[in-house]
VMD Tcl script that draws the C-alpha trace (Angstrom):
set ca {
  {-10.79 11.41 0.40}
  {-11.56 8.52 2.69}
  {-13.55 8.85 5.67}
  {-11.90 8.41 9.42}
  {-12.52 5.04 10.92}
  {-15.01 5.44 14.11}
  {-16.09 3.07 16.52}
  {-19.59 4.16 16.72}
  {-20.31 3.75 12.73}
  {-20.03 1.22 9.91}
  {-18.07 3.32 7.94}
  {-14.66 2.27 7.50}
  {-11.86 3.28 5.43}
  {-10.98 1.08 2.34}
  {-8.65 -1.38 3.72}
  {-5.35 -1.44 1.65}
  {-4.40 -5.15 1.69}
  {-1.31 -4.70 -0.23}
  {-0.57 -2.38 -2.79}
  {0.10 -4.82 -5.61}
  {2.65 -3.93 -8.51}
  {2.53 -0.11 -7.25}
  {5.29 1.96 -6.38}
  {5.13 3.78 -2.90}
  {7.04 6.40 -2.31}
  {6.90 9.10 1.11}
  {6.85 13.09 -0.08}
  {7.59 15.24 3.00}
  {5.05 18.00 1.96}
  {1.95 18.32 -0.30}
  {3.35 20.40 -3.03}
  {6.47 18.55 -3.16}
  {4.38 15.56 -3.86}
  {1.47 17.23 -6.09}
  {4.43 18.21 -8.62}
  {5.81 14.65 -9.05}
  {2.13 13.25 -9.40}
  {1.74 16.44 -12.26}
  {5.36 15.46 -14.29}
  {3.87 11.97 -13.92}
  {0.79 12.64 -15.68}
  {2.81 14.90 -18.13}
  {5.14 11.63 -18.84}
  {2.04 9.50 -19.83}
  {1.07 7.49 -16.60}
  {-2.69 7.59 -16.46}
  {-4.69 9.25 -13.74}
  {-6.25 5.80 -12.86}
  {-2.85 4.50 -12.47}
  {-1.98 7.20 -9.71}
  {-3.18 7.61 -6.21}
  {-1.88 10.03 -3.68}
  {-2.43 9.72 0.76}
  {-2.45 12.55 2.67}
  {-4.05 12.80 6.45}
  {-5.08 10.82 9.23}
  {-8.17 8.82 7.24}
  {-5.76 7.44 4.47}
  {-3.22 7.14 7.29}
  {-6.01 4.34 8.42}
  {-6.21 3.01 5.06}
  {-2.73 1.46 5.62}
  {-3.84 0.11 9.09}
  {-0.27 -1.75 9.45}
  {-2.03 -4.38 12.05}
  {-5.36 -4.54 10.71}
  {-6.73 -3.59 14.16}
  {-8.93 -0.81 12.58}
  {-10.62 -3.37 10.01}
  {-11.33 -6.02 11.60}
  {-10.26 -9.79 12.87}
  {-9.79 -10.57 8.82}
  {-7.63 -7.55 8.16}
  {-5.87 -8.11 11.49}
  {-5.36 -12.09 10.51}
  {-4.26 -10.97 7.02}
  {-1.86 -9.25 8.43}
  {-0.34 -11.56 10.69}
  {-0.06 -13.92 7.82}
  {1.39 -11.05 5.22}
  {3.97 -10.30 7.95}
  {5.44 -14.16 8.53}
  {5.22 -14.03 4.44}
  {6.74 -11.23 3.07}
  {9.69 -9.32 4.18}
  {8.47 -5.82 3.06}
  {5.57 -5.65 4.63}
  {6.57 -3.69 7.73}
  {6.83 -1.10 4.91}
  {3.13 -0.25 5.66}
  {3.81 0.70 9.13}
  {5.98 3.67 7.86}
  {3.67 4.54 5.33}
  {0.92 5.25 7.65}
  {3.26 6.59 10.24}
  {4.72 9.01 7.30}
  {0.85 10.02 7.24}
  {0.34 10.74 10.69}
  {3.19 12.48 10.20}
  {1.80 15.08 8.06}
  {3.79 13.50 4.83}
  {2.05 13.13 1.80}
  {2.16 9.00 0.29}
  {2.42 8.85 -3.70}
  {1.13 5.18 -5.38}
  {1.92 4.35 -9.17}
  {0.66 1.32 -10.51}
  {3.33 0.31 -13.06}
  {3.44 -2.94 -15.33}
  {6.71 -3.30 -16.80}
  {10.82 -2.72 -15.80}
  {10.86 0.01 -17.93}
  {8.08 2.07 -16.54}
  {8.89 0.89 -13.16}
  {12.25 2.60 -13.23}
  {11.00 5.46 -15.05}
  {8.26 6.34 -12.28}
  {11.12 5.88 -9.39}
  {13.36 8.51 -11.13}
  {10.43 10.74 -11.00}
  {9.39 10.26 -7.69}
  {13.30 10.44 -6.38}
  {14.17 13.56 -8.67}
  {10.36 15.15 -6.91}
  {11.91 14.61 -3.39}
  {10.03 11.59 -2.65}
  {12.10 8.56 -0.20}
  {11.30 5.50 0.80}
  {10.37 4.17 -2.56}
  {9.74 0.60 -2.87}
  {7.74 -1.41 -5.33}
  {5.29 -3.98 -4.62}
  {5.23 -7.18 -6.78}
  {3.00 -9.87 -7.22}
  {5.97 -12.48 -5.40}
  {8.34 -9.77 -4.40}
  {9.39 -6.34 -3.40}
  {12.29 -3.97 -4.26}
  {13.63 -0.97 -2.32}
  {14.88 1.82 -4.60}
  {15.00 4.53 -1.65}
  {15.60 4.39 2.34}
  {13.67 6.67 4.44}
  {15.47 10.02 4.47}
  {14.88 12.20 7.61}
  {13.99 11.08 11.17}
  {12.75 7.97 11.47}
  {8.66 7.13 11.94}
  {7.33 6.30 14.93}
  {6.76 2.73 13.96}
  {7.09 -0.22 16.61}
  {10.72 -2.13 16.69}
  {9.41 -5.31 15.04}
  {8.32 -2.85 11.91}
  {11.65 -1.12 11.56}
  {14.13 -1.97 8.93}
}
mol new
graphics top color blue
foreach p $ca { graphics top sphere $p radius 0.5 }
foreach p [lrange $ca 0 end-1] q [lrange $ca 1 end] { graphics top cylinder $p $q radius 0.2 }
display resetview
């Protein structure tokens, strides 16, 4: 697991610029999420293809502003958020995390696995399922529940 960003030591958390051609989806609790990564690996998706979040260091692996990396993070984001429109997706994501939710990533390459993965994720309990393309992203599930504390600019 990641380590938690502190002032007083070099070690930050790998940054996650944007989570290109991966679908993200929010599980509400650890098992919930550990059995859709499991019927994943069971349907043929590769362990290097999946990656799961859980807790307050991954949580600063999203780092929605880029305030915890550093003035190139933080200017990457800027520029991410005038560019794309789904990008206040990674707000919720690391809210979800501070949350105590669990975030599922599957790297997929095609339509076919790509809708595949999302029936998996949905029929495991997972919401707020989006994929991230190279030029574009696609919602396939709103957030179910109460919503995040995210900022209003970040809310959809």
């Amino acid at each position: 697991m990641a380590r938690a960003y502190r002032a007083d030591t070099p070690q930050v958390a790998r940054f996650i610029g944007y989570p290109n051609r991966q679908v993200v989806a929010v599980f509400d609790d650890r098992p919930s999420a550990d059995l859709a990564l499991a019927t994943l690996r069971s349907s043929g998706i590769a362990d290097a293809d999946l990656e799961m979040y859980d807790g307050a260091a991954d949580a600063e692996r999203f780092d929605a502003t880029g305030a915890l990396h550093g003035i190139v993070a933080r200017l990457r984001r800027v520029m991410q958020f005038s560019l794309m429109d789904q990008l206040p997706a990674m707000a919720w994501y690391e809210a979800a995390l501070r949350e105590g939710k669990v975030v599922v990533a599957v790297r997929t390459t095609n339509r076919n696995g790509t809708l595949r993965v999302v029936e998996v994720l949905k029929g495991g309990g997972g919401h707020f399922i989006n994929r991230f393309g190279r030029f574009d992203t696609e919602e396939f599930a709103r957030w179910r529940g109460p919503e995040p504390a995210v900022p209003d600019l970040m809310r959809h």
